[in-house]
N, C-alpha and C positions, 0 to 999 in steps of 0.2 A: 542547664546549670553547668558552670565551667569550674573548674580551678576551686572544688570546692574546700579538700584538706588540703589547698595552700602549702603544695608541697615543693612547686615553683612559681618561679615569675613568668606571667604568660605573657606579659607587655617586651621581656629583656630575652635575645635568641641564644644568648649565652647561658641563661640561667636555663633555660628548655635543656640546654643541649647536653648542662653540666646536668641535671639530673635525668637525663637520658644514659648519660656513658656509667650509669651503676646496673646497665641493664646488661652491658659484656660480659659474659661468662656465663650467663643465665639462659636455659630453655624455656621455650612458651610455655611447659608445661608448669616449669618452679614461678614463672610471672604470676600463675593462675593461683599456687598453692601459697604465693606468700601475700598476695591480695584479700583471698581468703580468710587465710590468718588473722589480717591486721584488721580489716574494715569488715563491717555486713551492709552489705549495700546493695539493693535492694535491684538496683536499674543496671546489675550488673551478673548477678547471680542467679538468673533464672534457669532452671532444671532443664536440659541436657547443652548449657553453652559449651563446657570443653568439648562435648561429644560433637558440634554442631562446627566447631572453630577446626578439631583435626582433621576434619575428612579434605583431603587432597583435590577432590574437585570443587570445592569452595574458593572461587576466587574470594581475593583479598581478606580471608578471614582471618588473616593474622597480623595483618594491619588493623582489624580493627576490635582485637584481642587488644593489642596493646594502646589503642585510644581508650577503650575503654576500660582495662583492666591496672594498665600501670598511669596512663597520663588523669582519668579518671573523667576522659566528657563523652557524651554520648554520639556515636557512629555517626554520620549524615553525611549529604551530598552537596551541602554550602557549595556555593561556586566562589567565594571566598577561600584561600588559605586555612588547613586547619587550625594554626595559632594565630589567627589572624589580626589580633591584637599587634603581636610581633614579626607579621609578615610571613611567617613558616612557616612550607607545608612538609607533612608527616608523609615519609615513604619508607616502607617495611618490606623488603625486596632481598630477594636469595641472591648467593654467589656459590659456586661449586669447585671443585679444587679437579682439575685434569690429571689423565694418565701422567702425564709430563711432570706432575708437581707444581705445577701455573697451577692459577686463579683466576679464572672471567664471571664476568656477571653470568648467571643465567636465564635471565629472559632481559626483555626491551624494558624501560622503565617508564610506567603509563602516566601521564601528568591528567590529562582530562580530559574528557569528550568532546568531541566536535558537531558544533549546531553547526548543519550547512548553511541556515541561513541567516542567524546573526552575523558568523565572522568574517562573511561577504563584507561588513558593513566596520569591521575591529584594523585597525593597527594593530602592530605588534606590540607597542608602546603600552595602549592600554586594552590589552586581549585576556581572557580570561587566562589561556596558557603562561603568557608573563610574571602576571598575578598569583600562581600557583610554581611555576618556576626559576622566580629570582632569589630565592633562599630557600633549601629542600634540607630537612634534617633525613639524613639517609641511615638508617639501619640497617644494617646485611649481617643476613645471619646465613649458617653451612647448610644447603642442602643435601642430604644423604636418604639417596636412594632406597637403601635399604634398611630404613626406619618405619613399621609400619604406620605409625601417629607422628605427625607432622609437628605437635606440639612437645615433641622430641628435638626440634633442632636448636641448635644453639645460637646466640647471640653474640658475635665474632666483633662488631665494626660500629661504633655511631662519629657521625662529623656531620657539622652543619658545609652546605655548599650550595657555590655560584659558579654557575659558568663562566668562563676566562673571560676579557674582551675580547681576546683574538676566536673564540667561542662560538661567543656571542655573535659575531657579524658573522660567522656561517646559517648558525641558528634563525637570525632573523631572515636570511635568502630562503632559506630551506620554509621557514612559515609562507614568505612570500610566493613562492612556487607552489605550495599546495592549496594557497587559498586562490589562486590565480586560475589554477584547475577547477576550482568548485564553481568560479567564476565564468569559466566557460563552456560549466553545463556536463562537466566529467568528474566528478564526484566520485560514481561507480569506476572508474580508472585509474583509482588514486594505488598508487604501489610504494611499497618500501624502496625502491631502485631511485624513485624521485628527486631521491632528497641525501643530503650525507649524516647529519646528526640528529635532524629531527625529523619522525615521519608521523603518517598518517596512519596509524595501524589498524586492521580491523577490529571490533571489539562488540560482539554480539553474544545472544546465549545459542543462537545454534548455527549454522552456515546457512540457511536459509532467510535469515533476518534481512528485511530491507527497509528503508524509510527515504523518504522524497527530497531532492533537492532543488534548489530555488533557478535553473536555468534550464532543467531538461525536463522530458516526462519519464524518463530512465530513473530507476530506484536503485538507492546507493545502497552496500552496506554499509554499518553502522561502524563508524572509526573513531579514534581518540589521538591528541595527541602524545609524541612519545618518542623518550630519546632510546635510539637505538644502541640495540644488545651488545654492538660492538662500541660505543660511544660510553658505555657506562663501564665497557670492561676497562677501557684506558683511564675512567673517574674513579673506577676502583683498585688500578692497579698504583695510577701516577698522583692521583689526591689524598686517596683512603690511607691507602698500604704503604705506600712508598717506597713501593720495594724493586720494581722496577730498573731498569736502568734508562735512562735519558733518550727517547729516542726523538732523530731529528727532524725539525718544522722546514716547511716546504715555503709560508710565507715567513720572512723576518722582522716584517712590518705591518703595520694592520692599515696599511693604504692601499685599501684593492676594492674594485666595484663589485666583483664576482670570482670567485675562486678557482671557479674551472676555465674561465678566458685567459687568470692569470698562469696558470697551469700549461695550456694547449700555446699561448705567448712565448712561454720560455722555450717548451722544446720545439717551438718553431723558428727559434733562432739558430737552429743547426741541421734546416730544411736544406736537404740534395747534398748530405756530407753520406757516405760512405759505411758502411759497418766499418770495414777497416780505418778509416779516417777518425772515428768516432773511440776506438781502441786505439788507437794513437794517442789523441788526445785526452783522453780519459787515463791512461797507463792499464792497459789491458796487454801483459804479455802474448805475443802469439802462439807460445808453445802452452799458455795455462788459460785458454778462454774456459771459463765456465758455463755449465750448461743455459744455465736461465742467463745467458750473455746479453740480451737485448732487453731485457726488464733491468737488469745491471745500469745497461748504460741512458733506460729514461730516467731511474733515480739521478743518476749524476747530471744529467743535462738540469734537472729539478735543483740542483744543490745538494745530492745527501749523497755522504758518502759512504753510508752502509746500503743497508737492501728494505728499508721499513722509512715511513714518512708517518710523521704523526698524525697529519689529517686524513692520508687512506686508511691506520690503522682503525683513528676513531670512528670513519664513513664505512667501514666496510667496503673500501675501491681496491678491485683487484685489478692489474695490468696484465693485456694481454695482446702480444704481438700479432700484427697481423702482416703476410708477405703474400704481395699481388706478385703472379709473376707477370712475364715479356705478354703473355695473352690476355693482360685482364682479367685473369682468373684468379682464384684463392684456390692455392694445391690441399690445402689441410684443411680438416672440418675441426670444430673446438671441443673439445673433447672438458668432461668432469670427472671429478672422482668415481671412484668402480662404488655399484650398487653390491648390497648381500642382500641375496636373491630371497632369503626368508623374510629378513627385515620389510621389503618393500611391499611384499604381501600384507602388509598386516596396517600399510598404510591408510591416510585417504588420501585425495589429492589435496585438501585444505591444509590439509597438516603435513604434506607430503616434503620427501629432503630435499628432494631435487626443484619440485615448484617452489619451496620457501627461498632457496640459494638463489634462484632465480626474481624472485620477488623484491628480496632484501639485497644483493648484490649492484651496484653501480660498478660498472668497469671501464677501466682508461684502454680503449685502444690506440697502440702504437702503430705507424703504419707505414710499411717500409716495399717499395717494388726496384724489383732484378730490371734493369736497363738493358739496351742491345748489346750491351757485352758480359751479361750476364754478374754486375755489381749490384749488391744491393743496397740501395740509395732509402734514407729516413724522408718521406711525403708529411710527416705530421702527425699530429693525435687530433684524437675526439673523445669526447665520456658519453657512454651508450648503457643502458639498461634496455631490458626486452619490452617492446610494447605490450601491454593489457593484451590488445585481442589475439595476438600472435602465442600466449603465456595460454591466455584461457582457453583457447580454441587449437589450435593443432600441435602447441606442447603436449598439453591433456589430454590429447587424444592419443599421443605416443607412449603417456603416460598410464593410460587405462589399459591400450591395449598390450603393453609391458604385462603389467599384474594380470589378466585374462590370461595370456600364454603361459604365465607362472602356477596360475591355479588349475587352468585346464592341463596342466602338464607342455612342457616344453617338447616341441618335436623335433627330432637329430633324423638325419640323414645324411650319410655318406656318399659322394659320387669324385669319384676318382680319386680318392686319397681324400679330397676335404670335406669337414662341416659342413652343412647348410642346416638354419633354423629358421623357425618362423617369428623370431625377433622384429619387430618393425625396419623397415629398410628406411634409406636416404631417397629411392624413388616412390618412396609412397605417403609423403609428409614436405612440405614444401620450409619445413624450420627446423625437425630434428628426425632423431633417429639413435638403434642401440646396435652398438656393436664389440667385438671385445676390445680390450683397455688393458690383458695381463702380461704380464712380462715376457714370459712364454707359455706352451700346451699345460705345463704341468703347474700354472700358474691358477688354480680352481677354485669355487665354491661350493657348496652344498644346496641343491635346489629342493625346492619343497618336496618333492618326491625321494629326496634322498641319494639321486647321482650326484656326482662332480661332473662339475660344467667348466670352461674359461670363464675368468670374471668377465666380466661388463657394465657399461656403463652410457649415461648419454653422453649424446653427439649435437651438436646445431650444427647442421649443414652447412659447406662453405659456400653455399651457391649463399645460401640465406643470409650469412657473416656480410658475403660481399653486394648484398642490395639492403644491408642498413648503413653502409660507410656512407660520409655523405659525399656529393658529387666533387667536391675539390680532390677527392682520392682516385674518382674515376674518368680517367682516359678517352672514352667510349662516349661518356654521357659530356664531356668537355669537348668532342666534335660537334656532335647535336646542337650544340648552341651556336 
């Protein structure tokens, strides 16, 4: 039964939306108290629904709080649109407010699951994800932590929305690349790094969940489609809110076949020019180079001339230089933010900071080698994410053995003035490694045991950086042939 006190139009997405935006101001708790009130209704009120709707680890129960309690139809899994009359689907999804006073989504926004083996067989045109994503009435309401009932938080945001064109033709690569994986039998290899706005996410009830796909005998986990976390913070900062300031587009035009050829295209028009040449032309005073001076100057070779591009903000691409020196070597290992050493204990790896940054991160390598008079010359970019088994298997193993030395207690030894710990080394993992990241000695943490340590954090080896570049970067492997 749909639409039965006709309290909007289910056919018209305006009337949805307009009696959706009386829901601002209101907590799930007052949705529940003033439904109550008005109607008794029977498929709606059965004995302990608030108690069953607050608990925290209930996914989506507060999406389907308000299908059933304010829009008034009963919960289900249609692979249809929830209005499907009028093409929109219902998404009731948190946003959180930062240290900073910013506002980003907090989590990915799940459109719908993924059959590995129907959508071998789907367009994007007519896919089920299409069908559920070309008109989304979006709800965001304030997460706050420290609210113990969940049907405490408030109702901040309702807009009905579509993806840009210019969007759109990312979104549709991004579909294409991951069914293209399923298609060649790697389902179970599907990662957030894949993709820039839409990804494959996991979406299981335990980490152990598997189910079959149609090209291998390898069992997947169970994924959905979904636009990513940092994708919906720029839909919620620059559609929702508006509050934003304008930040600048890398294409001008929506005539591109693929975005990362158009990307690696452009800065490769200023292939064998100089640092220095590059701050010339760019207007990079010499007495005022800034620190991040070579992410500086891929923005500008991109066109932007600030420090942010709006399709790395939405993809989550982070730029990060890479300098071969005169040996074909990489002098620097890549270093992430410093770990706190309590927090990381209490991890897992599924849920882990460092394996999800890694999972969800796409990154633009810039790639720049010192020549025989020791100038450093721009060779190009690439866009690289970490492979599956290289994440799964001897990250995680640096990643375990990290937390083990944490809980077993960390061991210090002094010889000759310095440190030595049993931290995982760079010779004992062929991809990463932990070492310290603090400013200086006095730069510390608090380890479970209750000393101050230097901070720390991972590392990917440079050897490892310089055997994913591909071979037009490398020297070595351009004799061989």
């Amino acid at each position: 039964m749909r639409n039965y006190l006709e309290e909007y139009d289910v056919t018209n997405p305006k009337s949805i939306e307009e009696y959706a935006k009386k829901l601002i101001g209101k907590t799930f708790e007052q949705v529940c108290d003033e439904d109550g009130e008005r109607y008794n209704l029977s498929m709606v009120s059965e004995d302990n629904y608030s108690y069953e709707h607050e608990n925290k680890k209930r996914k989506g129960g507060l999406g389907e709080l308000i299908e059933e309690r304010y829009f008034h139809y009963k919960a289900n899994n249609d692979s249809r649109p929830d209005f499907y009359e009028a093409g929109v689907e219902l998404k009731v999804t948190p946003y959180k407010i930062n240290q900073n006073k910013s506002i980003s989504a907090k989590e990915r926004l799940v459109i719908t699951m993924i059959d590995y083996f129907t959508v071998v067989d789907e367009t994007f045109e007519n896919s089920h994800l299409w069908a559920k994503s070309r008109l989304i009435l979006l709800i965001y309401y304030l997460y706050q932590k420290e609210l113990e009932s969940r049907l405490k938080y408030r109702i901040d945001f309702v807009k009905l929305f579509s993806p840009s064109e210019e969007d759109l033709q990312i979104i549709k690569q991004d579909f294409d690349i991951i069914v293209s994986k399923i298609k060649a039998g790697k389902a179970h290899e599907l990662s957030g790094g894949d993709t820039l706005y839409l990804e494959a996410c996991t979406k299981a009830a335990t980490s152990a969940d598997r189910r079959s796909q149609p090209f291998s005998d390898e069992l997947a986990k169970p994924r959905a489609f979904a636009f990513k976390s940092s994708y919906m913070t720029y839909v919620l900062n620059n559609y929702i809110v508006n509050e934003n300031e304008e930040i600048e587009s890398i294409i001008k035009d929506s005539r591109f076949s693929s975005f990362e050829q158009y990307v690696v295209d452009k800065i490769d028009k200023y292939k064998s020019l100089s640092v220095e040449d590059l701050c010339i032309k760019f207007e990079f005073a010499n007495d005022k180079k800034p620190k991040n001076l070579e992410a500086l100057l891929a923005y500008r070779m991109l066109g932007i001339k600030g420090n942010q591009a709006e399709e790395f903000v939405k993809a989550n691409i982070v730029i990060k230089t890479i300098r071969i020196g005169k040996n074909n070597k990489i002098k620097e290992s890549m270093s992430f933010p410093n770990f706190k050493f309590k927090e990381l204990v209490m991890e897992t790896w599924e849920d882990s900071t460092f394996g999800d940054y890694l999972r969800n991160t796409r990154f633009l390598f810039v790639v720049y080698k010192y020549d025989d008079n020791d100038c450093l010359r721009l060779m190009g970019s690439q866009f690289w994410n970490i492979p599956y088994e290289d994440l799964e298997n001897e990250v995680r193993l640096v990643w375990e053995k990290t937390v083990k030395v944490l809980k077993d207690g960390l061991e210090i030894r002094v010889v000759n003035g310095k440190n030595y710990n049993n931290f995982p080394k760079a010779t004992e993992n062929r991809v990463s490694h932990v070492r310290p990241h603090a400013r200086n000695a006095s730069d510390t943490d608090e380890l479970p045991d209750g000393r101050q340590f230097p901070k720390q954090c991972f590392w990917l080896n440079n050897s490892y950086i310089y055997s994913q570049l591909e071979d037009k970067f490398k020297v070595d492997q351009q004799a061989k042939k």
